[in-house]
C-alpha atoms as one frame of an Amber mdcrd trajectory, in Angstrom:
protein
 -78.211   1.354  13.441 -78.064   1.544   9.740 -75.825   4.650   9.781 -73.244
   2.026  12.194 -74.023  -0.773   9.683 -72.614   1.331   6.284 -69.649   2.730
   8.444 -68.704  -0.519   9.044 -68.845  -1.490   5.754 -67.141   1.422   4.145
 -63.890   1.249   7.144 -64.083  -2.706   5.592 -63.461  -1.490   1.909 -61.239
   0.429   2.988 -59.370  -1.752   4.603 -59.580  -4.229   1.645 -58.675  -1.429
  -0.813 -55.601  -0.397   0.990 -53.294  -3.766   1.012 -54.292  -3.820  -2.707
 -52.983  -0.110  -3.363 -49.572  -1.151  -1.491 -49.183  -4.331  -3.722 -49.334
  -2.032  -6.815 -47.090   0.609  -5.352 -44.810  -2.326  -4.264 -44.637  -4.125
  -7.599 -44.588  -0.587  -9.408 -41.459  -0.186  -7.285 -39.906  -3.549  -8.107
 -40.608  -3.017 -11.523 -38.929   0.400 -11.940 -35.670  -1.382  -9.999 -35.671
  -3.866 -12.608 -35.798  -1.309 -15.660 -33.125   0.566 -13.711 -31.060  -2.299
 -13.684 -31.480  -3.590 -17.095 -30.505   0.253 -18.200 -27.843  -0.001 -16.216
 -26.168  -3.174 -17.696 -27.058  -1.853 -20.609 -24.674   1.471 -20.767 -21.936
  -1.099 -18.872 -22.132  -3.369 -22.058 -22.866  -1.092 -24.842 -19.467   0.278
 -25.455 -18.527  -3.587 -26.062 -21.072  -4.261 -27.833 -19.363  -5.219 -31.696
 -17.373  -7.371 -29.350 -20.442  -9.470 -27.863 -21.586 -10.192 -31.561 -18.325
 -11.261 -32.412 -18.157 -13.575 -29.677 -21.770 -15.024 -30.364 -20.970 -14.906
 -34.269 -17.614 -16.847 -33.579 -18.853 -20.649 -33.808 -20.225 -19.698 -37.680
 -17.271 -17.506 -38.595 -15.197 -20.164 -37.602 -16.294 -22.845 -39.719 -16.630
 -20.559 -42.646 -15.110 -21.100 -45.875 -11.839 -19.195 -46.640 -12.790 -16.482
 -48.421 -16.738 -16.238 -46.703 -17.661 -13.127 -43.821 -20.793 -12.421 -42.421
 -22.327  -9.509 -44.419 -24.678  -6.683 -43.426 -27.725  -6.839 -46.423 -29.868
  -3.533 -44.776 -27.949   0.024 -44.086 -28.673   0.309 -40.531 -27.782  -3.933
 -39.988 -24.204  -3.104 -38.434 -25.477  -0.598 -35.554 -28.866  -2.482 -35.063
 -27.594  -5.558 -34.826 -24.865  -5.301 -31.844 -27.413  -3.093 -30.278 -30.162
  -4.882 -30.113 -27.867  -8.195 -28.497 -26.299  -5.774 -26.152 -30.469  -5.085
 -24.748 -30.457  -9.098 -24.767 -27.249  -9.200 -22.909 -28.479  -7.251 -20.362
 -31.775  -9.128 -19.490 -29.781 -11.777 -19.408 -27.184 -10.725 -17.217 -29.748
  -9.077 -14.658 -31.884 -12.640 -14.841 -30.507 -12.949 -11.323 -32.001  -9.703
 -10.321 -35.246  -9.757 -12.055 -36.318 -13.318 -10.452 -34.471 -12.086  -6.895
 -36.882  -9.451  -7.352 -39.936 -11.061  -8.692 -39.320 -13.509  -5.373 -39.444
 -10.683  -2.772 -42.901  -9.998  -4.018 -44.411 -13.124  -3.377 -42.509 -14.606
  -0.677 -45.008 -13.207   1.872 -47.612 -14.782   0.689 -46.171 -18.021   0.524
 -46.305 -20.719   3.603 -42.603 -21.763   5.270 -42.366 -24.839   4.091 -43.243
 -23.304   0.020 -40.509 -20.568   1.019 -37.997 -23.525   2.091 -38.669 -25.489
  -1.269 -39.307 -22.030  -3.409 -35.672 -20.512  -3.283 -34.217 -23.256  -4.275
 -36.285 -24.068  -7.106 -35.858 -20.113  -8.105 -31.934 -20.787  -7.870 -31.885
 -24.059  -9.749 -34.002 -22.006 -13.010 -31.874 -19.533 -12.919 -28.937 -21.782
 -13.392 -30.232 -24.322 -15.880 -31.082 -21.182 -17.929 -27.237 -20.376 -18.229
 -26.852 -24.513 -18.435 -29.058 -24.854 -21.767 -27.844 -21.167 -23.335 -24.715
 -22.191 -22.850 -25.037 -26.009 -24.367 -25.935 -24.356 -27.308 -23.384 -22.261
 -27.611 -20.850 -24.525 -27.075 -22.352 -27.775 -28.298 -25.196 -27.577 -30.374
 -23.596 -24.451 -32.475 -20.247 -26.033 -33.694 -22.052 -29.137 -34.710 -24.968
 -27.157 -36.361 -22.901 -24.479 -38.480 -20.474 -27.177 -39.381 -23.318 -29.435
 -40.879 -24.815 -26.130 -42.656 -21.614 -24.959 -44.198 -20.606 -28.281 -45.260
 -24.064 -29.700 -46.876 -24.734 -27.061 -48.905 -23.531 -26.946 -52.971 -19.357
 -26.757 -53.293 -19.957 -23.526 -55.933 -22.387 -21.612 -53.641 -20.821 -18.625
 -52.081 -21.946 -18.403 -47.733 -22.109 -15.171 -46.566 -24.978 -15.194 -43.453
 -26.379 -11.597 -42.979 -25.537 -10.718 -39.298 -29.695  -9.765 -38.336 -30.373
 -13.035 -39.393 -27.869 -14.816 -37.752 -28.717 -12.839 -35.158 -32.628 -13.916
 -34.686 -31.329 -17.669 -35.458 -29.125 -17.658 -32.670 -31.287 -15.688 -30.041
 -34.071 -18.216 -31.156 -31.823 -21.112 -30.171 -30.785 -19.708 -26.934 -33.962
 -19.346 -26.379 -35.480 -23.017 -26.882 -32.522 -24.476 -25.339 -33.057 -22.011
 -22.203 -36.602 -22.743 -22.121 -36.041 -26.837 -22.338 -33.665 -26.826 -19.587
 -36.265 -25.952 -17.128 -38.372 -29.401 -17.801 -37.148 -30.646 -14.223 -38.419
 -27.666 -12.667 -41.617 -27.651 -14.172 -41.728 -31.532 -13.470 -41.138 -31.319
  -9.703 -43.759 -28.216  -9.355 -46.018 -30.759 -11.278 -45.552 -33.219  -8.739
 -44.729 -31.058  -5.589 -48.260 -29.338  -6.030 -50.123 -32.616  -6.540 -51.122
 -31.728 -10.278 -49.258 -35.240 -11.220 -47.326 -37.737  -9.441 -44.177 -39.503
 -10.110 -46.349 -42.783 -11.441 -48.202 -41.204 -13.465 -46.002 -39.257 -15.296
 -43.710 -42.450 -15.435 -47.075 -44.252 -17.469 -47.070 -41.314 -20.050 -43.217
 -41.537 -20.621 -43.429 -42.981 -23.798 -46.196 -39.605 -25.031 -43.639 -37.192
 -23.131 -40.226 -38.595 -25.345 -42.884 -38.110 -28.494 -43.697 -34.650 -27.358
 -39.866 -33.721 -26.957 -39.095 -34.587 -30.254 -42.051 -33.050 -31.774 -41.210
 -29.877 -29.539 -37.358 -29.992 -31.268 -38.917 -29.850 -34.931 -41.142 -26.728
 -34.062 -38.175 -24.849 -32.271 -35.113 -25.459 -34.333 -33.682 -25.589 -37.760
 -35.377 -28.711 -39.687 -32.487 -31.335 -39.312 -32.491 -34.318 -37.436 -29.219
 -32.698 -35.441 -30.301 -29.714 -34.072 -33.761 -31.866 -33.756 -32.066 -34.331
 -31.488 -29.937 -32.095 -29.976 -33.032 -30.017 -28.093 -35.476 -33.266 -27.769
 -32.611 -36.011 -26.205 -31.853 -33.356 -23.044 -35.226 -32.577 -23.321 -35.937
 -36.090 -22.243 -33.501 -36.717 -19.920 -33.965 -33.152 -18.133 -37.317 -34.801
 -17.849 -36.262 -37.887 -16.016 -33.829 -35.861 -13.701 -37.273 -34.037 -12.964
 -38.812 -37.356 -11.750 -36.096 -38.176  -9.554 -36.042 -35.332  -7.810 -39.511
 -34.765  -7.486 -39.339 -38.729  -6.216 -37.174 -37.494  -3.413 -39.302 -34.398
  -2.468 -42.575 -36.817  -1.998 -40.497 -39.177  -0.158 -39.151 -35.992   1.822
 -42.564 -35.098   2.655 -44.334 -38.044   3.289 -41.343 -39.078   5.974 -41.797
 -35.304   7.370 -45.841 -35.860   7.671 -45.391 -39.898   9.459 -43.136 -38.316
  12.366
């Protein structure tokens, strides 16, 4: 009886051990994809890879004095520079991929209706990602380089190292990236019951406080590029509640019939 008892037991561990082996040999798999795909993109983009940092260096070098270039202060700054974008370029490029990925892995463990409301919300990241690199490219930069260049002492010479511009830049894309997924993270707030649409409406006033305080750690220390993250911030933040209004009211009419 005991020798039925401990086979039992051990065909149960096994049975328990298993699944877990094939979601490590699964996600070792997705993984590996991912790396392959990131390499890939990377060889695609390398050969153009001075022309990606002139394209990201082009709202500075624009508003440069005559007579001021970006200069290289460390021997190895003009090949380490465009390489390491081109490895940014490509992680961002294969963002698609990586989450598409990331998404196949737990989609089976998710219910229908967190599948129906999960692919959209994975879609929506993605592109408010591109949404916030790109207003800082094209918005926050011209505004931000024009104010640096033009507040700074008429006899000082501005030559920005290209690593450091570099960093700056990737920093900014970064935060802006990051801040333009407030409505997500607002409607997962309220869609998994960790807050509801009142109550984040009573801390309002704590949240616009937060975003500014968020925009001084994460940017330059000026009031513009200051603004410029924590004003989005805030209403990214109300375009969270709204929709996150509509998904409760989606629900609750779904649950009544």
């Amino acid at each position: 009886m005991s020798s039925q008892n401990s086979s039992t037991e051990e065909t149960h561990n096994n049975d328990k051990e298993q699944p877990f082996i094939e979601h490590l040999t699964e996600l070792r798999s997705r993984l590996l994809r991912v790396f392959i795909t990131i390499g890939v993109a990377f060889v695609l983009l390398i050969p153009f890879a001075n022309i990606i940092y002139e394209f990201i260096s082009l709202p500075l070098r624009e508003l440069l004095p005559e007579g001021s270039t970006m200069i290289a202060t460390e021997v190895a700054s003009p090949l380490l520079a465009p390489f390491k974008l081109t490895i940014i370029a490509s992680i961002f490029l294969t963002i698609p991929y990586i989450l598409h990925q990331a998404w196949s892995f737990i989609a089976p463990g998710l219910y229908h209706h967190e599948r129906r409301l999960a692919i959209p919300l994975l879609a929506s990241s993605v592109l408010l990602f591109y949404l916030g690199v790109a207003f800082a490219y094209f918005v926050v930069f011209p505004l931000l380089f024009d104010f640096f260049t033009k507040i700074g002492p008429t006899d000082v010479a501005i030559m920005t190292d290209i690593n450091k511009y570099l960093d700056f830049v990737l920093k900014l894309f970064l935060a802006f990236g990051s801040a333009f997924e407030i409505p997500i993270a607002t409607v997962l707030l309220i869609w998994s019951g960790v807050a509801s649409v009142e109550s984040l409406k009573a801390k309002r006033p704590y949240i616009i406080v937060i975003c500014f305080v968020v925009g001084m750690l994460l940017t330059p220390p000026d009031i513009i590029s200051q603004s410029l993250l924590a004003i989005p911030m805030w209403l990214l933040f109300e375009s969270g509640l709204f929709f996150g209004k509509m998904i409760t009211q989606r629900s609750s009419e779904t649950t009544n019939h």
